[in-house]
C-alpha positions as CSV (number, residue, x, y, z in Angstrom):
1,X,0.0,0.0,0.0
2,X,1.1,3.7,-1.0
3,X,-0.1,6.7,0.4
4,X,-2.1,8.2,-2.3
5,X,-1.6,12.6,-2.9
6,X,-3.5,14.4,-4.7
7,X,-2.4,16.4,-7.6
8,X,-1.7,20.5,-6.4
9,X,-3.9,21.1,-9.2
10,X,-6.8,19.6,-7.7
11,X,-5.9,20.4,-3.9
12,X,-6.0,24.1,-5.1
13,X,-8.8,24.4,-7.3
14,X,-10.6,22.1,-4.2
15,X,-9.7,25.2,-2.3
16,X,-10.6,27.8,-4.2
17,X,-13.9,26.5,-4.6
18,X,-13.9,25.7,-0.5
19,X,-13.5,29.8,-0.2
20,X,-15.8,30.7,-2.9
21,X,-18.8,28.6,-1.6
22,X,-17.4,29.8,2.2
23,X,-17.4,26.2,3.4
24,X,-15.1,24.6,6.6
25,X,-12.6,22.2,5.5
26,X,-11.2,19.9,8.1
27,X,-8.2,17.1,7.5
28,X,-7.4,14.1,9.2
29,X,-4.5,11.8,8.7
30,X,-4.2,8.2,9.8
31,X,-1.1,7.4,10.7
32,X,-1.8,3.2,10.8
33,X,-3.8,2.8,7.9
34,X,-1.9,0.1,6.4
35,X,-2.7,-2.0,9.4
36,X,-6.0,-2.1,7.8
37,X,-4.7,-3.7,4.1
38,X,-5.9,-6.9,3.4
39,X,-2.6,-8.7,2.7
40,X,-2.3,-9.9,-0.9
41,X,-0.6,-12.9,-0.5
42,X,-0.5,-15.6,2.7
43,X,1.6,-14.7,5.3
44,X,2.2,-17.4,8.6
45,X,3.4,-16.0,11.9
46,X,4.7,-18.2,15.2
47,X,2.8,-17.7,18.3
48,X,4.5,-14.6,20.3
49,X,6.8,-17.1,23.1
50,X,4.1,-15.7,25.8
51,X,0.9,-17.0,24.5
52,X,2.7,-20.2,23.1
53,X,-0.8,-22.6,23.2
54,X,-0.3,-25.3,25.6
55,X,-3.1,-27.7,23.4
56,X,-1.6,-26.6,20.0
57,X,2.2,-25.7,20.3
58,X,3.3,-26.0,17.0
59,X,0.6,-24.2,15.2
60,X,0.8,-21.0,13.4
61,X,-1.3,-17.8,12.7
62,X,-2.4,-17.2,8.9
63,X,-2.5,-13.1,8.8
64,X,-5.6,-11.5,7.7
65,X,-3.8,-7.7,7.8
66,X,-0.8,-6.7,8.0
67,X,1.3,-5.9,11.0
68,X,4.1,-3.7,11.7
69,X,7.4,-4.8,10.7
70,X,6.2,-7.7,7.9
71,X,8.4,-7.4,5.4
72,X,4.7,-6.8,3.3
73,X,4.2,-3.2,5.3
74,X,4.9,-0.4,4.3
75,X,7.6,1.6,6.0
């Protein structure tokens, strides 16, 4: 996943239109929005060493979304 930007061209005529029509603009950012990517491929993970299951030691987790520092994340 990229961050996506818009074109200056269409940020400023957004704007100019914004101060024309005398509307409130408001931003927002969201700084772990990868986390929410639906990985494209299958990715396996070992249980973290704390919550190892006693019933099932040797299975593994199959990743929905990504998680920080898969080699899949962004960085």
């Amino acid at each position: 996943m990229f961050a996506k930007v818009a074109r200056i061209e269409a940020i400023r005529l957004f704007l100019a239109y914004v101060a024309h029509k005398d509307f409130t603009v408001f931003q927002m950012d969201v700084k772990t929005g990868f986390l929410n990517v639906i990985l494209k491929e299958e990715v396996y993970v070992d249980q973290p060493s704390d919550f190892v299951s006693k019933q099932y030691p040797d299975h593994v987790y199959a990743l929905d979304k990504a998680l920080y520092g898969l080699k899949q994340a962004p960085r």
